[in-house]
C-alpha positions in Angstrom: 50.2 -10.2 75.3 51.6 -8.3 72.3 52.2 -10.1 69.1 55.6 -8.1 67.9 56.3 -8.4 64.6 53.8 -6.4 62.5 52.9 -2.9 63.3 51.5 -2.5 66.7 48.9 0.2 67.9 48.8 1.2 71.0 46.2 3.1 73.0 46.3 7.1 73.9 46.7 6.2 77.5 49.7 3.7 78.4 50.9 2.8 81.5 54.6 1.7 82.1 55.0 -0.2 84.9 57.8 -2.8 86.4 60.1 -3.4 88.9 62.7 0.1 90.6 65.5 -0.1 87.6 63.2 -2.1 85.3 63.9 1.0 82.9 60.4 2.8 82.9 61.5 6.2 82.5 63.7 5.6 79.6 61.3 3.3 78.1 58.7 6.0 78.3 61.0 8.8 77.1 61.3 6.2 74.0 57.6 5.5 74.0 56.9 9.4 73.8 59.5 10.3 71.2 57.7 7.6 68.5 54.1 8.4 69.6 53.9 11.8 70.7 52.3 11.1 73.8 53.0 13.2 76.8 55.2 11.4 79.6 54.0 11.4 83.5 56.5 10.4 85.4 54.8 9.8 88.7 58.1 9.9 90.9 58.3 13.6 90.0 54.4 14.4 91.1 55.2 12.1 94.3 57.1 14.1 96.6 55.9 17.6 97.9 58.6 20.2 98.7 61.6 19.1 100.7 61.1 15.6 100.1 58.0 15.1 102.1 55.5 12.1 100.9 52.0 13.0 100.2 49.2 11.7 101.9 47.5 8.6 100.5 44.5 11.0 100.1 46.6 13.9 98.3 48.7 11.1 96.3 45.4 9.8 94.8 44.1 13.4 94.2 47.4 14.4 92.1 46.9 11.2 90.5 43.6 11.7 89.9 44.3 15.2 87.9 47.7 14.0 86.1 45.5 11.0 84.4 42.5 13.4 83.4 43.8 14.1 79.8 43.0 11.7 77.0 46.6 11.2 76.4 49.5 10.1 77.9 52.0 7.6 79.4 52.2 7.0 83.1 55.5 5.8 84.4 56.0 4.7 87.8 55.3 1.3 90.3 53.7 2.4 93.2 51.2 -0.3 93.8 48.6 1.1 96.2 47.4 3.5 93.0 48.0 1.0 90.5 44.1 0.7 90.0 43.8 4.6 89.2 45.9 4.2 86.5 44.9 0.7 85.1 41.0 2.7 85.1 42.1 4.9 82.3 44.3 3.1 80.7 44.2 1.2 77.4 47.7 -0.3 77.0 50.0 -1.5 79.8 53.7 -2.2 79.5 54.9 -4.2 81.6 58.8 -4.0 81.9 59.8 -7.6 82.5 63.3 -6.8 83.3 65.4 -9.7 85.0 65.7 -8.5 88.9 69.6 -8.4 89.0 69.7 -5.9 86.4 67.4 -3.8 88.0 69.2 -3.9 91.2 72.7 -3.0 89.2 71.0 0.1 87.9 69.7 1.3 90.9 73.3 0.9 92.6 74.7 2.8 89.4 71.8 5.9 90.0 73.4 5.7 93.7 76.6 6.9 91.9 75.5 9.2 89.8 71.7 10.5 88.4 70.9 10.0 85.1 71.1 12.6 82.3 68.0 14.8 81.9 66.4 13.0 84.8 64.1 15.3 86.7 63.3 16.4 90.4 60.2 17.1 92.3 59.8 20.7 92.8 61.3 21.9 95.8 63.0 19.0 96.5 67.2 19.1 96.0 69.5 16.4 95.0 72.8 15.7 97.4 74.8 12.6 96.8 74.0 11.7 100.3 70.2 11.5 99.6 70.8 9.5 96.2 73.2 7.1 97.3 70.7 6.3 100.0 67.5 5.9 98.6 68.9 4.3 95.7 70.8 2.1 97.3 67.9 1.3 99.4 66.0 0.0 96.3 69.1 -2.6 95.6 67.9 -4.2 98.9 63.6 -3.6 98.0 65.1 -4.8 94.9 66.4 -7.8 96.3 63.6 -9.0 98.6 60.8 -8.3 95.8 62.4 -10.7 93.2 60.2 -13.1 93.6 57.2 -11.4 94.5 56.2 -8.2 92.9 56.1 -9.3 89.2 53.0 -11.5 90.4 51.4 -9.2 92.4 51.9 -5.8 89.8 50.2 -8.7 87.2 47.8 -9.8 89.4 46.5 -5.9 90.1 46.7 -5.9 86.2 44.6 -8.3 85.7 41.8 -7.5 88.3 42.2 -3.8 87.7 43.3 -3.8 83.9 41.8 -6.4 82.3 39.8 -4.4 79.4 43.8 -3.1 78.5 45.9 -4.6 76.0 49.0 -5.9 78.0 52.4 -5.9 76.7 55.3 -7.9 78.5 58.4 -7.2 77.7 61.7 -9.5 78.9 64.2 -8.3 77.2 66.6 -5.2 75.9 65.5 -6.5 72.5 62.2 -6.8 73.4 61.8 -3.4 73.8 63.5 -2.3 70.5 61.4 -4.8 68.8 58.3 -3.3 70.3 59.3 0.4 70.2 60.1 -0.5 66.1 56.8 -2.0 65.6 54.7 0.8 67.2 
């Protein structure tokens, strides 16, 4: 766990992890702009053209090439390649972010997408598709309250555990430790 407070080092290769609406993206955008590290946001390497999902094969492979470099920041929660990333990693964030919140943001990206958010190539944005799929992680959302932190921390800690592990549970939490870096 950090100790926020004094200045805080963090590694080259960071991994930004928590629950859909936690804040990842953002907090990794934030992360980037003090450090300098290059941002991966995995949700935009995920879909091929005409939002079609990899296999688990060809989702590992782009994985595999996205986390080559010696620097960067990963954001994303899919939990089947969690281990890729926690293998090159050195620091993990762990957005801690209380569950209703993270369902409220999801219903607002339903409304509308977020500024300078990007899309998969090929792949198009309707209000149809987004109100959908993000509505559909209000109810994922919903049923994982009580589960996923444990099990994203338990893959942490089986597949992470040579990484310096930050948990942050608040908005000022994450100010406090973006401040300190």
């Amino acid at each position: 766990m950090s100790e926020i407070g004094s200045a805080l080092r963090i590694g080259r290769r960071v991994v930004v992890t928590g629950m859909a609406g936690a804040g990842k993206s953002t907090f990794a955008q934030q992360l980037s702009a003090k450090t300098g590290l290059p941002v991966i946001h995995l949700d935009v390497h995920f879909w091929k053209p005409g939002w079609v999902e990899p296999s688990d094969t060809e989702w590992r492979d782009v994985q595999s090439m996205l986390l080559a470099g010696e620097q960067w920041i990963a954001d994303g929660n899919y939990h089947e390649t969690l281990d890729l990333r926690l293998e090159r990693a050195d620091t993990v964030v762990y957005l801690d972010t209380p569950w209703w919140l993270c369902a409220a943001r999801a219903f607002v990206r339903g409304l509308r997408r977020p500024e300078g958010s990007q899309l998969p190539d090929g792949c198009k944005d309707t209000g149809w598709r987004r109100l959908r799929d993000e509505w559909w992680l209000v109810w994922r959302v919903w049923l994982g309250r009580k589960s996923e932190r444990e099990r994203e921390l338990a893959l942490v800690a089986r597949h992470g555990s040579h990484t310096a592990l930050h948990i942050l549970r608040s908005k000022r939490a994450v100010r406090q430790f973006l401040d300190d870096v």
